[in-house]
MIMARKE-340136 format. One record per residue (C-alpha): residue number from 0; residue in one letter; chain; x negated, z negated, y negated. Coordinates in steps of 0.25 Angstrom, whole numbers. Each point is the difference from the previous one (the first is absolute). Layout:
REM MIMARKE-340136
<pos = NUM&code = A&unit = A&c1 = X&c3 = Z&c2 = Y>
...
This chain:
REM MIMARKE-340136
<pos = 0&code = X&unit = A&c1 = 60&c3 = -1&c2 = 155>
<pos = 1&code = X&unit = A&c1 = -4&c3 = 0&c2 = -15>
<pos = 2&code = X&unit = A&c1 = -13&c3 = -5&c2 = -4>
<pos = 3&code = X&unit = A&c1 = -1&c3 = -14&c2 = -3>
<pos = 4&code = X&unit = A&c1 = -1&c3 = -2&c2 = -17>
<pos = 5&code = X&unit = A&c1 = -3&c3 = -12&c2 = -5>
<pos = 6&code = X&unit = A&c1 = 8&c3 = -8&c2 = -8>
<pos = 7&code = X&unit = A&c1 = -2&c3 = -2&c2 = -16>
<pos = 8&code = X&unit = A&c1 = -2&c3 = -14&c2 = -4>
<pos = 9&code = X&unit = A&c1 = 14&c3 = -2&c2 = -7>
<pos = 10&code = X&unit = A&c1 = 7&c3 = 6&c2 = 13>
<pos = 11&code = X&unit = A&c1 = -9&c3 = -11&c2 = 8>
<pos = 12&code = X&unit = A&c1 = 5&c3 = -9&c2 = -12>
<pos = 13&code = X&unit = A&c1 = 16&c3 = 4&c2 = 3>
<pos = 14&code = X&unit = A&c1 = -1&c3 = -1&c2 = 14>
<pos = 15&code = X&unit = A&c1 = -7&c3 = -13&c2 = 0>
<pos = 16&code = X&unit = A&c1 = 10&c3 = -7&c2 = -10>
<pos = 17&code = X&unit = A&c1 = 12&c3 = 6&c2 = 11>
<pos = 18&code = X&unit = A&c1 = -7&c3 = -5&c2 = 11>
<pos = 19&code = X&unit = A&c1 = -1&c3 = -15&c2 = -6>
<pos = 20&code = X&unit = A&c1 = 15&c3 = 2&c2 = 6>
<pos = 21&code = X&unit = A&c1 = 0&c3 = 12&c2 = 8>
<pos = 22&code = X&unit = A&c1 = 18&c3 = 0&c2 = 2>
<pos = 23&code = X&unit = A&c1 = 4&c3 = -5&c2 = -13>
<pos = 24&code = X&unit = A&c1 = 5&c3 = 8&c2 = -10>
<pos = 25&code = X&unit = A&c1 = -7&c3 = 1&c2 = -13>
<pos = 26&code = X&unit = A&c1 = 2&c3 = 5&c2 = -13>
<pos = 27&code = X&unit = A&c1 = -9&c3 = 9&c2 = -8>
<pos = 28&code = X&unit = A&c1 = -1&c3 = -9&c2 = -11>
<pos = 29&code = X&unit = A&c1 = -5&c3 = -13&c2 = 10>
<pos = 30&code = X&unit = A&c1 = -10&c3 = 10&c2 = 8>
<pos = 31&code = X&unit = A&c1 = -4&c3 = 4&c2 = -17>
<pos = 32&code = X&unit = A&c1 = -4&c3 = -15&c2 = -1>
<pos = 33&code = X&unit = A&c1 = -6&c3 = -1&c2 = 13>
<pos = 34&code = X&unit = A&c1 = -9&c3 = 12&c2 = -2>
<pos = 35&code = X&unit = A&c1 = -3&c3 = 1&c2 = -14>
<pos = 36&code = X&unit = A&c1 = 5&c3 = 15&c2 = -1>
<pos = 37&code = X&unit = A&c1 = 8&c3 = 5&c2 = -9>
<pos = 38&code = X&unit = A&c1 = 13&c3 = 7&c2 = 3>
<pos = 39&code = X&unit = A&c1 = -6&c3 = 14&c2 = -4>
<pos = 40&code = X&unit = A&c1 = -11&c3 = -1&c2 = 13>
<pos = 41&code = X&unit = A&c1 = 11&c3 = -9&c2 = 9>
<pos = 42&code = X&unit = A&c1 = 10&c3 = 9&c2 = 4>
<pos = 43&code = X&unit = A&c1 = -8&c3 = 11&c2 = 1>
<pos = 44&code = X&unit = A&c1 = -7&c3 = -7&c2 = 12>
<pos = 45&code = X&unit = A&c1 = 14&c3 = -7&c2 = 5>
<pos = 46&code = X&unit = A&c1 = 6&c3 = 16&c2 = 0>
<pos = 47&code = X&unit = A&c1 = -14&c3 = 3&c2 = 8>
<pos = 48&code = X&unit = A&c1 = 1&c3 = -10&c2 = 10>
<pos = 49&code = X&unit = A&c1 = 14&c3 = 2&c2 = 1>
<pos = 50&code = X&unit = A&c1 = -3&c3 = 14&c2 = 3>
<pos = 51&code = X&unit = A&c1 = -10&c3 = -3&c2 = 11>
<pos = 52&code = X&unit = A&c1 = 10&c3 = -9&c2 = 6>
<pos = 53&code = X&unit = A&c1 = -9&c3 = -14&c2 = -2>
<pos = 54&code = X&unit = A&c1 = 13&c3 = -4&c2 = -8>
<pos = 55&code = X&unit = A&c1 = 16&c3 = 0&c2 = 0>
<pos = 56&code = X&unit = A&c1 = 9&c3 = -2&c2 = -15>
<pos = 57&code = X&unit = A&c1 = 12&c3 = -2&c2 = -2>
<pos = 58&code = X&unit = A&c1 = 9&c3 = -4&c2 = -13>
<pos = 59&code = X&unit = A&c1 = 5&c3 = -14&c2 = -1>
<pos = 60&code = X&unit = A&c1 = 14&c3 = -3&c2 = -9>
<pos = 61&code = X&unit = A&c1 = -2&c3 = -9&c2 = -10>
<pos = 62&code = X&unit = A&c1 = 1&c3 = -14&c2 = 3>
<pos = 63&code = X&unit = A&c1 = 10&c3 = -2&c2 = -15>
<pos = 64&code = X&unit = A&c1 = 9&c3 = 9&c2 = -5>
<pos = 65&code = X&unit = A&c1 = -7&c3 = 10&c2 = -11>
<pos = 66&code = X&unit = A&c1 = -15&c3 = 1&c2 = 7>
<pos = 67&code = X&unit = A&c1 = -4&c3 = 13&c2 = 5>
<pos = 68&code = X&unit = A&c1 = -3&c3 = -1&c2 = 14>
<pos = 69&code = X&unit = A&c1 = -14&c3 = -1&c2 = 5>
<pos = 70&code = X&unit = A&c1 = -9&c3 = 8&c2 = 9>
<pos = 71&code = X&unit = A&c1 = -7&c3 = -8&c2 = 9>
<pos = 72&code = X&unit = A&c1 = -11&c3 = 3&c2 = 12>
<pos = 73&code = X&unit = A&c1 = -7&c3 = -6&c2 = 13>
<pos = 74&code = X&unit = A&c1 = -9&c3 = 5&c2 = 9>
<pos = 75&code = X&unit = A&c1 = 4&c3 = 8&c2 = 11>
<pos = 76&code = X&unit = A&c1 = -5&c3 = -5&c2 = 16>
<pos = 77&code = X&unit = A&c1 = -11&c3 = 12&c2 = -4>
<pos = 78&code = X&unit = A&c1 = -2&c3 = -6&c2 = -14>
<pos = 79&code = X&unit = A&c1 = -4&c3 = -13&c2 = 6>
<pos = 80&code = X&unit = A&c1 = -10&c3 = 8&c2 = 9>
<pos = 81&code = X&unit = A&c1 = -5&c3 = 8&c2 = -11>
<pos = 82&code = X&unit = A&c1 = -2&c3 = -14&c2 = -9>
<pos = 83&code = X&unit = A&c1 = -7&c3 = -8&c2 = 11>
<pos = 84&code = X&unit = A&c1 = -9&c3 = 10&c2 = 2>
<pos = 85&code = X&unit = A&c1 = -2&c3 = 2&c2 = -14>
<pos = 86&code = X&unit = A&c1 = -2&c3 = -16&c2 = -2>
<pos = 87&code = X&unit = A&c1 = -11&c3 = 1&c2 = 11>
<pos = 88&code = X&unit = A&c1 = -7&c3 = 12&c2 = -5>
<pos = 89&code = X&unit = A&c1 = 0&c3 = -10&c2 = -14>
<pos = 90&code = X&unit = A&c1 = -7&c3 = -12&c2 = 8>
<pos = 91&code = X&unit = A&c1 = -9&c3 = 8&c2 = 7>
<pos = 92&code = X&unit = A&c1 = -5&c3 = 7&c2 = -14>
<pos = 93&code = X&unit = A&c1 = 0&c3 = -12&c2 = -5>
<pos = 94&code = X&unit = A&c1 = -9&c3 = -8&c2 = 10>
<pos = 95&code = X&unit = A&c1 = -8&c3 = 14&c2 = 0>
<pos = 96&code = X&unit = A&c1 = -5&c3 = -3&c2 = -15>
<pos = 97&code = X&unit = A&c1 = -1&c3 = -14&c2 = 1>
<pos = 98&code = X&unit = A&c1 = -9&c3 = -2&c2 = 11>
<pos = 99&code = X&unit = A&c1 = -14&c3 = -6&c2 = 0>
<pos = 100&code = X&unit = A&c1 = 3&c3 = -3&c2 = -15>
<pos = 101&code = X&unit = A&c1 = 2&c3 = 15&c2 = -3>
<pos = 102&code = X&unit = A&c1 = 12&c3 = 1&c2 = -12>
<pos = 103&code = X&unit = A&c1 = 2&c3 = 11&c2 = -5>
């Protein structure tokens, strides 16, 4: 079993904006817009995730005559594990630094 590493905060970012809807197929530029990162840190963590089987690709045709295709991603059933888990990692942090008035 590999040792568990934790997540940076733009993979969290991705993941979450993919598990907003876990099996629909989403585009780079949308998850740009949903994340905030830009291309240069997006498909590098995309190509790792992909890599550690949280995600599936695939290339879509274009929709009219003269566009590239496009490639689009969604979360494997291990992806939406990996993402929920992640998502309550967040909330528990989250209700960690903000009890009894604590904010950090």
């Amino acid at each position: 079993m590999k040792p568990y590493r934790k997540s940076s905060a733009q993979s969290d970012a991705v993941v979450a904006a993919l598990l907003a809807q876990p099996r629909a197929w989403q585009h780079g530029y949308a998850l740009t817009k949903a994340t905030g990162l830009r291309s240069g840190s997006l498909y590098p963590i995309l190509g790792r995730l992909e890599d550690r089987g949280y995600l599936e690709s695939k290339w879509l045709e274009p929709a009219h005559a003269g566009r590239p295709p496009r490639h689009v991603y969604r979360l494997t059933p291990g992806g939406v594990a990996f993402a929920r888990e992640a998502d309550s990692r967040r909330q528990y942090a989250h209700q960690l630094l903000h009890r009894d008035g604590v904010k950090a």
